[in-house]
mmCIF file as gemmi writes it, N, C-alpha and C atoms, coordinates in Angstrom:
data_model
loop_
_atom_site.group_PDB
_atom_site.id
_atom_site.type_symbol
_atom_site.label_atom_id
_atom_site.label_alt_id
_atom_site.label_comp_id
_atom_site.label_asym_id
_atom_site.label_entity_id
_atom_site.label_seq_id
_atom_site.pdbx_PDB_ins_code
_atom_site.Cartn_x
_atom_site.Cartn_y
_atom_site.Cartn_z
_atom_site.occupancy
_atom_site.B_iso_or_equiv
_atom_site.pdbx_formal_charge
_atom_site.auth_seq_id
_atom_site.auth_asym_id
_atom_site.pdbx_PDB_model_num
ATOM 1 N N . UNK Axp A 1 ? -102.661 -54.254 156.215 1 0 ? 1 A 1
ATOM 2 C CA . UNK Axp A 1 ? -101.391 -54.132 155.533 1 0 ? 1 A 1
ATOM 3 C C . UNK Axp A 1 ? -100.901 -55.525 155.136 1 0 ? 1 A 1
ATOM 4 N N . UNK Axp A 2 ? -100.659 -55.407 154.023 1 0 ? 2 A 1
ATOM 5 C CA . UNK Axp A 2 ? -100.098 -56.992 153.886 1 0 ? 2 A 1
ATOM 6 C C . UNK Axp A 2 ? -98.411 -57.084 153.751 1 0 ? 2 A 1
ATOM 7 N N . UNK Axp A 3 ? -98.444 -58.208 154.34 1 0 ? 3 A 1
ATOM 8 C CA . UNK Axp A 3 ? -97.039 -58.313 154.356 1 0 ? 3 A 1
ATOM 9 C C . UNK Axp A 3 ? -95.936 -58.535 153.478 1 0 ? 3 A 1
ATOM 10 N N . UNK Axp A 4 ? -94.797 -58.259 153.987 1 0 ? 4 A 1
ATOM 11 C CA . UNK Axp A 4 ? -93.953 -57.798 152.894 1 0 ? 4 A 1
ATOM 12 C C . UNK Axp A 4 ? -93.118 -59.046 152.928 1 0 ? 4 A 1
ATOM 13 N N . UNK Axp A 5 ? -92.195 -59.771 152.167 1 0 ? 5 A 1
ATOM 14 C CA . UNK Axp A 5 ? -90.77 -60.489 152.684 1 0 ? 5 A 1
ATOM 15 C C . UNK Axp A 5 ? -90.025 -60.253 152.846 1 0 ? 5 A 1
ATOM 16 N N . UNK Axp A 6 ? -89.13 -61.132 153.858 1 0 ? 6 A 1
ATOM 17 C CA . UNK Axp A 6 ? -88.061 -60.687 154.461 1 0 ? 6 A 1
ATOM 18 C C . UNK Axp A 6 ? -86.663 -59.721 153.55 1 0 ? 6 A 1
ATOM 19 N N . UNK Axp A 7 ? -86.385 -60.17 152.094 1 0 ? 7 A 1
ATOM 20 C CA . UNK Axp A 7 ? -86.233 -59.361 150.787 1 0 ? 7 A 1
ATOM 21 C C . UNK Axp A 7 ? -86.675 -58.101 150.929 1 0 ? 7 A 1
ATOM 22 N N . UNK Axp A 8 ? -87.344 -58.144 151.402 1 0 ? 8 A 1
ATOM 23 C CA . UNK Axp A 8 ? -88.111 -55.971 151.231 1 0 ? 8 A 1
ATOM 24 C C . UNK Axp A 8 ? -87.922 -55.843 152.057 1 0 ? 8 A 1
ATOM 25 N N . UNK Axp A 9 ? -88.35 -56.071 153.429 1 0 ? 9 A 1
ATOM 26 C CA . UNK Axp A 9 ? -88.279 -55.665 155.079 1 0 ? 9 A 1
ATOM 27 C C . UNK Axp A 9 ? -87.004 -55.508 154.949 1 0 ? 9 A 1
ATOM 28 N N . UNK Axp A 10 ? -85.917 -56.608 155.08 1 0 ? 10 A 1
ATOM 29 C CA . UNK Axp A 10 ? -84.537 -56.623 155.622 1 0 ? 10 A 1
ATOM 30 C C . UNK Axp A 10 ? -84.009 -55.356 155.409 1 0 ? 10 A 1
ATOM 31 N N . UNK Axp A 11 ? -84.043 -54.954 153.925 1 0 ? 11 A 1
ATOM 32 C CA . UNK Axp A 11 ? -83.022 -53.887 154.149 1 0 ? 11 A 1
ATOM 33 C C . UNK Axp A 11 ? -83.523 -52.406 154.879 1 0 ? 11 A 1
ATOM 34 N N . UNK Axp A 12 ? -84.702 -52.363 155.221 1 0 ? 12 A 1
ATOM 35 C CA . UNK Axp A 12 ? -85.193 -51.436 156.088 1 0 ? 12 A 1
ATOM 36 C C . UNK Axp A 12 ? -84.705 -51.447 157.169 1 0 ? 12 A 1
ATOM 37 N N . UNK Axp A 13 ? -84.65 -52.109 157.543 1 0 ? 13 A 1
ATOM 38 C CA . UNK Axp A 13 ? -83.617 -52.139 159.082 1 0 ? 13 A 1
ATOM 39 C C . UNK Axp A 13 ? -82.953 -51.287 159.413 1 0 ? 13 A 1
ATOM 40 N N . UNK Axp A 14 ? -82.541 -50.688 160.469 1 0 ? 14 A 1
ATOM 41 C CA . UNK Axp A 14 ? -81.417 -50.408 161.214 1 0 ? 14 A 1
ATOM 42 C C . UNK Axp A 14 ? -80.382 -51.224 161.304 1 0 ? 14 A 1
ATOM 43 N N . UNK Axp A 15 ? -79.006 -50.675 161.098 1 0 ? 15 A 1
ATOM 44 C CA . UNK Axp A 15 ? -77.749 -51.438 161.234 1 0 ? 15 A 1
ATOM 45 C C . UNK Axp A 15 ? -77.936 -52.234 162.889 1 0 ? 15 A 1
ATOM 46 N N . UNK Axp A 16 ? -78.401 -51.689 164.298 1 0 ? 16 A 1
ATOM 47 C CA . UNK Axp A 16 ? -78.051 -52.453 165.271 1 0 ? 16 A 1
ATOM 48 C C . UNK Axp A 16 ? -78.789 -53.476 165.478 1 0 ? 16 A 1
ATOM 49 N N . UNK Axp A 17 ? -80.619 -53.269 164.822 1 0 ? 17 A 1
ATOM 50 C CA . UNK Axp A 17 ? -81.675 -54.212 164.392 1 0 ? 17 A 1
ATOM 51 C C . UNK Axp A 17 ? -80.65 -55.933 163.485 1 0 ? 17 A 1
ATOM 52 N N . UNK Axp A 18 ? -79.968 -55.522 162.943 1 0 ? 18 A 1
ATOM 53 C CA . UNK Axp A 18 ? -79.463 -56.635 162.123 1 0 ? 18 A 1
ATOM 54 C C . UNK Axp A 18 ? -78.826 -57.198 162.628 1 0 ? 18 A 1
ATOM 55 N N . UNK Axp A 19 ? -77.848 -56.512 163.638 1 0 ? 19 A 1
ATOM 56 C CA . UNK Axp A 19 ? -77.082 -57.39 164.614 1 0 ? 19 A 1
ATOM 57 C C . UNK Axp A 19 ? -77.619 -57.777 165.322 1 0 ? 19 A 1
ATOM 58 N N . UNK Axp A 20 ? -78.582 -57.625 166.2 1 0 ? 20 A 1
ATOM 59 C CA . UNK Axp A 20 ? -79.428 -58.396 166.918 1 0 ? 20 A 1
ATOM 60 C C . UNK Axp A 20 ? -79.585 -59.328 166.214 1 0 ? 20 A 1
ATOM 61 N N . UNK Axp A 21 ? -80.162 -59.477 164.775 1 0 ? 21 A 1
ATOM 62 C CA . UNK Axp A 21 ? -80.819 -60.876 164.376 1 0 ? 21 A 1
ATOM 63 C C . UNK Axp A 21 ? -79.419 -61.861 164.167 1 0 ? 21 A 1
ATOM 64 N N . UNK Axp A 22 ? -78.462 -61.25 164.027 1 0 ? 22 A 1
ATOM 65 C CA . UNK Axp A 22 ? -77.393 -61.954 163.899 1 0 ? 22 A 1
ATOM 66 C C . UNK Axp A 22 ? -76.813 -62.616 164.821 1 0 ? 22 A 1
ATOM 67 N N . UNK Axp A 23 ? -76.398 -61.737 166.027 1 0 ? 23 A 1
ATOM 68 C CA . UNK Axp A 23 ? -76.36 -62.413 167.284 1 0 ? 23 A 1
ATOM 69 C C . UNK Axp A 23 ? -77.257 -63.028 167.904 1 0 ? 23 A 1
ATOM 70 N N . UNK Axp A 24 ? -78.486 -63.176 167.578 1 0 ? 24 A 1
ATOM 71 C CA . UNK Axp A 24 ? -79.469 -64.168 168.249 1 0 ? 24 A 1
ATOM 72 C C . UNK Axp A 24 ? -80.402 -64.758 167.124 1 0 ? 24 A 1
ATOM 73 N N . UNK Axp A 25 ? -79.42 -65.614 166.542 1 0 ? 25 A 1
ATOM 74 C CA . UNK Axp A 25 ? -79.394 -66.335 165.417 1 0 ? 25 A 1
ATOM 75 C C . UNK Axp A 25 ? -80.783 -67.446 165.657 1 0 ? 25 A 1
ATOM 76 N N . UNK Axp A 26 ? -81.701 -67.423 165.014 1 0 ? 26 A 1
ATOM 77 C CA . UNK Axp A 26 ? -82.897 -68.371 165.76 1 0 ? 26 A 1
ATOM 78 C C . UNK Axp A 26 ? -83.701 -68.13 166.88 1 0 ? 26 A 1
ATOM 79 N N . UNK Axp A 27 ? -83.557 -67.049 167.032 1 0 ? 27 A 1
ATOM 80 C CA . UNK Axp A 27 ? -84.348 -67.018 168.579 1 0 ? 27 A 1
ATOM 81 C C . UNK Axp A 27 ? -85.559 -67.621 169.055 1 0 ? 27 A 1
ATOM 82 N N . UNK Axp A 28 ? -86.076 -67.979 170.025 1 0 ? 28 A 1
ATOM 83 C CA . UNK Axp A 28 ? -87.397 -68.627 169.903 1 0 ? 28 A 1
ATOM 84 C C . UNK Axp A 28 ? -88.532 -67.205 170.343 1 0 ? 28 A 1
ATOM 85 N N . UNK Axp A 29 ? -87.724 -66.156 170.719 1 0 ? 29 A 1
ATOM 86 C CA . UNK Axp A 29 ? -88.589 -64.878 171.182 1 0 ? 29 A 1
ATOM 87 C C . UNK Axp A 29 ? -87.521 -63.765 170.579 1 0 ? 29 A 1
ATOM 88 N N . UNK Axp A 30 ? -88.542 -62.836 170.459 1 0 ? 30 A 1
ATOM 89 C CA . UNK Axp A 30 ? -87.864 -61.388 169.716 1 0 ? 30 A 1
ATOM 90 C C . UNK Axp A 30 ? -88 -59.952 170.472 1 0 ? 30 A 1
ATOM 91 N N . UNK Axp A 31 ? -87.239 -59.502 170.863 1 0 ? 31 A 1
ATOM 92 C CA . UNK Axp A 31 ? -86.964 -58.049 171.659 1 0 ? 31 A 1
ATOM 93 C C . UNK Axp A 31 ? -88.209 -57.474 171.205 1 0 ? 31 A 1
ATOM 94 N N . UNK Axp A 32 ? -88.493 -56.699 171.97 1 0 ? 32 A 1
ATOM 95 C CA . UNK Axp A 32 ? -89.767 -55.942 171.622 1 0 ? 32 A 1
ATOM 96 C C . UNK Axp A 32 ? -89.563 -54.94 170.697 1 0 ? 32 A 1
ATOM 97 N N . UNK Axp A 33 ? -88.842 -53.897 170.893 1 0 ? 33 A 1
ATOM 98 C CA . UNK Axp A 33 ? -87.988 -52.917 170.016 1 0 ? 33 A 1
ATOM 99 C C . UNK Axp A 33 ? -88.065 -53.418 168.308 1 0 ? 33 A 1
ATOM 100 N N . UNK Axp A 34 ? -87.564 -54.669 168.621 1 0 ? 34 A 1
ATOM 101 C CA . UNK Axp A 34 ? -86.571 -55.118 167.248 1 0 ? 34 A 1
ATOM 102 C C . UNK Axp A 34 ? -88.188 -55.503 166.736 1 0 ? 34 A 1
ATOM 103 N N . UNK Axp A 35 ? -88.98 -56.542 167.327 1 0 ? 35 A 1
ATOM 104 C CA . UNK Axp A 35 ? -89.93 -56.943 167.026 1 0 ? 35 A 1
ATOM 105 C C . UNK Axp A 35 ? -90.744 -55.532 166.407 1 0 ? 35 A 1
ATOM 106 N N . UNK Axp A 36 ? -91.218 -54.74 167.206 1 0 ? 36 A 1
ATOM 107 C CA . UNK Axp A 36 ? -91.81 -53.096 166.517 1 0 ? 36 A 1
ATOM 108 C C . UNK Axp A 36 ? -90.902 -52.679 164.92 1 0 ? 36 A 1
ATOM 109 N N . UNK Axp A 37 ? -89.491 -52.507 165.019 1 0 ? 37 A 1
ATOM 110 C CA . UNK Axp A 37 ? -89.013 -52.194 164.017 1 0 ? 37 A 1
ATOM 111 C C . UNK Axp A 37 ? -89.29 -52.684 162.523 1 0 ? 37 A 1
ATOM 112 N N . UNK Axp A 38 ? -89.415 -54.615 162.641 1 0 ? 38 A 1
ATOM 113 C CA . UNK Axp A 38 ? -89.57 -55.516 161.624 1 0 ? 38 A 1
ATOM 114 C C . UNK Axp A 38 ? -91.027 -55.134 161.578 1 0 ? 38 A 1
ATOM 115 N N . UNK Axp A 39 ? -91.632 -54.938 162.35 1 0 ? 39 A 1
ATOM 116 C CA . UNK Axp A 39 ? -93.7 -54.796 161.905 1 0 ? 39 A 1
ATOM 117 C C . UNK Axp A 39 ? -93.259 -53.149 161.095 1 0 ? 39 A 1
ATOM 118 N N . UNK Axp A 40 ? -92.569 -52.389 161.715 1 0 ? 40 A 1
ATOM 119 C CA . UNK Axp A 40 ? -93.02 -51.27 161.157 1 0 ? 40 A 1
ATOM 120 C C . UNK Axp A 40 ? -92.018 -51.511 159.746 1 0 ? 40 A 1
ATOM 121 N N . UNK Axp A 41 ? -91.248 -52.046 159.417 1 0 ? 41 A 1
ATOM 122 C CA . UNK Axp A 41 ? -90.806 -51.889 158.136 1 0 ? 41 A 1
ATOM 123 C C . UNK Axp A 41 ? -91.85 -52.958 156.64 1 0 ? 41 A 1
ATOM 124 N N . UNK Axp A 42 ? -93.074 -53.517 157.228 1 0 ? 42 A 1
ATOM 125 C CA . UNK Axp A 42 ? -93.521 -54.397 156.344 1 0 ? 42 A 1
ATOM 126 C C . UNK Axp A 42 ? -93.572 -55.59 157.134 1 0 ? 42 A 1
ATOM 127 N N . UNK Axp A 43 ? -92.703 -56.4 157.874 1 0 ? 43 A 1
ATOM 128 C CA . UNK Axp A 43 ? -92.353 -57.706 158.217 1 0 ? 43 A 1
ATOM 129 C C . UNK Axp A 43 ? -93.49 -58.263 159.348 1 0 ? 43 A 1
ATOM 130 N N . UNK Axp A 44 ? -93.359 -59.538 159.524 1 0 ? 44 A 1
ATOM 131 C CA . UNK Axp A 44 ? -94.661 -59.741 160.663 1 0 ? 44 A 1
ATOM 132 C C . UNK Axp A 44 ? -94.786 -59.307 161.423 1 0 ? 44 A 1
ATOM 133 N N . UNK Axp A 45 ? -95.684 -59.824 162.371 1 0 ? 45 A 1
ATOM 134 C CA . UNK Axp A 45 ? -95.742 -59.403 163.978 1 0 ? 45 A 1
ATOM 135 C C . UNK Axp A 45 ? -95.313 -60.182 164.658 1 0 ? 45 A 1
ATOM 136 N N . UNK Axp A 46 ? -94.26 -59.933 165.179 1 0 ? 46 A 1
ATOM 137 C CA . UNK Axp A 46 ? -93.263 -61.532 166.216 1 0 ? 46 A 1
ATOM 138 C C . UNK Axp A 46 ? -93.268 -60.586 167.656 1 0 ? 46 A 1
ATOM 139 N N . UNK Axp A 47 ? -94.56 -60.057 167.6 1 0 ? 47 A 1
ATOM 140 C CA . UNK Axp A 47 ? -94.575 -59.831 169.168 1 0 ? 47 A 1
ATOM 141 C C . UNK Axp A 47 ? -94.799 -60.87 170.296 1 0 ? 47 A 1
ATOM 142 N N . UNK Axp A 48 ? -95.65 -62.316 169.544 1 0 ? 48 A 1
ATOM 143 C CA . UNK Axp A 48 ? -95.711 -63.699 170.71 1 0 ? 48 A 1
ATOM 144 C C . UNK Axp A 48 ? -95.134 -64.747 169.811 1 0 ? 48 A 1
ATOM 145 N N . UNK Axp A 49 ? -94.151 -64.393 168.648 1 0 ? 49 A 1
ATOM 146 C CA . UNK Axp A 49 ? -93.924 -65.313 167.808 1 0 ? 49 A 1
ATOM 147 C C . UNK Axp A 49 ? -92.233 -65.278 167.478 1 0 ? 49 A 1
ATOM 148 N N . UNK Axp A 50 ? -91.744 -65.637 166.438 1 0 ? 50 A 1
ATOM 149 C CA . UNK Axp A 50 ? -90.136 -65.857 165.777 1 0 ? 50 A 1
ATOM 150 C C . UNK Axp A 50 ? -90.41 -65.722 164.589 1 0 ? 50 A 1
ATOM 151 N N . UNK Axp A 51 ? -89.209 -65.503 163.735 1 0 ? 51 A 1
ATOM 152 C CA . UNK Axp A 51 ? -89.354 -65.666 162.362 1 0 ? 51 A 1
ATOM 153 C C . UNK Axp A 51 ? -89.288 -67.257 161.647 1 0 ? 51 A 1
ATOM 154 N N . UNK Axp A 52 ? -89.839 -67.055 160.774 1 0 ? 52 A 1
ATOM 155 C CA . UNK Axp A 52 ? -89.924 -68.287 159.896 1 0 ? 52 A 1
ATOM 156 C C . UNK Axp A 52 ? -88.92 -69.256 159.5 1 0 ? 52 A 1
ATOM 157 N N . UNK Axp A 53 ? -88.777 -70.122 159.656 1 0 ? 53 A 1
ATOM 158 C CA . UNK Axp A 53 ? -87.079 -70.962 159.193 1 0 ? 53 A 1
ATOM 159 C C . UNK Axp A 53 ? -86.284 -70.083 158.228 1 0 ? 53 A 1
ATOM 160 N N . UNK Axp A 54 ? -87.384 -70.675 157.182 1 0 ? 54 A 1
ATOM 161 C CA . UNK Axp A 54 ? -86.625 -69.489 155.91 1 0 ? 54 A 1
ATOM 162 C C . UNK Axp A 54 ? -86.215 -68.237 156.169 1 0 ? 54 A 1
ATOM 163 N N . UNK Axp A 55 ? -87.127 -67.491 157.071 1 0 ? 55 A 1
ATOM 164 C CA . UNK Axp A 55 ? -86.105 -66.09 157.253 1 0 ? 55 A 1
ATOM 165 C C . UNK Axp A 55 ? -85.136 -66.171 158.158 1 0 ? 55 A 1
ATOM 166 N N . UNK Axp A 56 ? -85.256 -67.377 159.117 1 0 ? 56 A 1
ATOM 167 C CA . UNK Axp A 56 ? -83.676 -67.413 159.526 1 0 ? 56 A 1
ATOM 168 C C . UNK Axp A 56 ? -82.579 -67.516 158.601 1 0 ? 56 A 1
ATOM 169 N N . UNK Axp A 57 ? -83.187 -68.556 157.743 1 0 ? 57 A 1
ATOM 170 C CA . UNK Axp A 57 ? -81.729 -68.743 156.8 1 0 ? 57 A 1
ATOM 171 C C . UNK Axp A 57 ? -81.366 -67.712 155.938 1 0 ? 57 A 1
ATOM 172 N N . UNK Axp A 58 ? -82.682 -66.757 155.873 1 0 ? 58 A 1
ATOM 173 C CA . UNK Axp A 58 ? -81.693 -65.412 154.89 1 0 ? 58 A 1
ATOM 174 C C . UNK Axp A 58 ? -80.864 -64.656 155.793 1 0 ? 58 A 1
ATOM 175 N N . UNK Axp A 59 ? -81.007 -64.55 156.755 1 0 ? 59 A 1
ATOM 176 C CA . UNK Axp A 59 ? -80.572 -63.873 157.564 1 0 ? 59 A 1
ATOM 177 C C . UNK Axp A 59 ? -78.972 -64.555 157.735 1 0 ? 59 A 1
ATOM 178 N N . UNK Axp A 60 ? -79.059 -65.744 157.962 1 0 ? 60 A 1
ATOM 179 C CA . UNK Axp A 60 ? -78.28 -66.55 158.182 1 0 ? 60 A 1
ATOM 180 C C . UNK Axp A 60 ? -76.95 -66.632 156.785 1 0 ? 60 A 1
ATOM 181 N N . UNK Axp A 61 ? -77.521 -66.549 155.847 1 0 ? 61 A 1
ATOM 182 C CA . UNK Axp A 61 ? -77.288 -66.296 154.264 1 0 ? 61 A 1
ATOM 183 C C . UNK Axp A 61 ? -76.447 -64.787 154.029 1 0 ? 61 A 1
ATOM 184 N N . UNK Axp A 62 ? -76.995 -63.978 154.407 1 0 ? 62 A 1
ATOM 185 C CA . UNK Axp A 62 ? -76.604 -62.785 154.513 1 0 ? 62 A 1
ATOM 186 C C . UNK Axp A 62 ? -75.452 -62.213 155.447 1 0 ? 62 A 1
ATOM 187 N N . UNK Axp A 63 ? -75.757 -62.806 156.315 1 0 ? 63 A 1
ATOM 188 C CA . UNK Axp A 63 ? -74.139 -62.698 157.231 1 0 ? 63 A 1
ATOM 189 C C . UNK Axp A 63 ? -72.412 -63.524 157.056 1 0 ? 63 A 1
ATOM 190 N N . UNK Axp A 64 ? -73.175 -64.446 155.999 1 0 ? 64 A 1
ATOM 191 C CA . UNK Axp A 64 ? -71.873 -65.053 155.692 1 0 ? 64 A 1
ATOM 192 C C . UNK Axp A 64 ? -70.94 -64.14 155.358 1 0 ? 64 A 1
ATOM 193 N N . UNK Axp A 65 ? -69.723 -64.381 154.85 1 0 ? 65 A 1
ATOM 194 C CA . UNK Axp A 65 ? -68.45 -63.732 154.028 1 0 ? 65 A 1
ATOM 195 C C . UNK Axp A 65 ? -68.337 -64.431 152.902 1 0 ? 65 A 1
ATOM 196 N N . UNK Axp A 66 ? -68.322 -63.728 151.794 1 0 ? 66 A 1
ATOM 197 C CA . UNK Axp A 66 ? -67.951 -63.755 150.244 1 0 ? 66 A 1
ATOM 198 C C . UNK Axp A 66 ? -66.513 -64.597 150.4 1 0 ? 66 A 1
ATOM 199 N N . UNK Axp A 67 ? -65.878 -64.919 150.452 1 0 ? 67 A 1
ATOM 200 C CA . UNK Axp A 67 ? -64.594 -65.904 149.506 1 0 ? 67 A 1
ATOM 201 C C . UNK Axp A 67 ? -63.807 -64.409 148.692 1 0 ? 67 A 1
């Protein structure tokens, strides 16, 4: 399966999946659960790993507030 970006994966998510990434902004390890959810929507395998800088910062990007 090849992988998808964080752009396609993300919005597959589950609403409580997102808060997790939100509240554990950078993590250096990923819940197992959450980790299964992101593989099964397209996204890597961060079962011994984290996400990529860049997908922190979308993530990071995405939680802001509009003005």
């Amino acid at each position: 399966m090849t992988e998808k970006s964080i752009e396609q994966w993300w919005p597959e998510l589950h609403t409580a999946t997102k808060q997790w990434f939100r509240q554990n902004l950078r993590a250096e390890s990923i819940e197992s659960d959450v980790a299964l959810e992101v593989y099964n929507a397209g996204g890597p395998d961060l079962k011994d790993t984290t996400l990529a800088p860049k997908d922190w910062d979308f993530i990071e990007t995405q939680s802001e507030f509009v003005d």
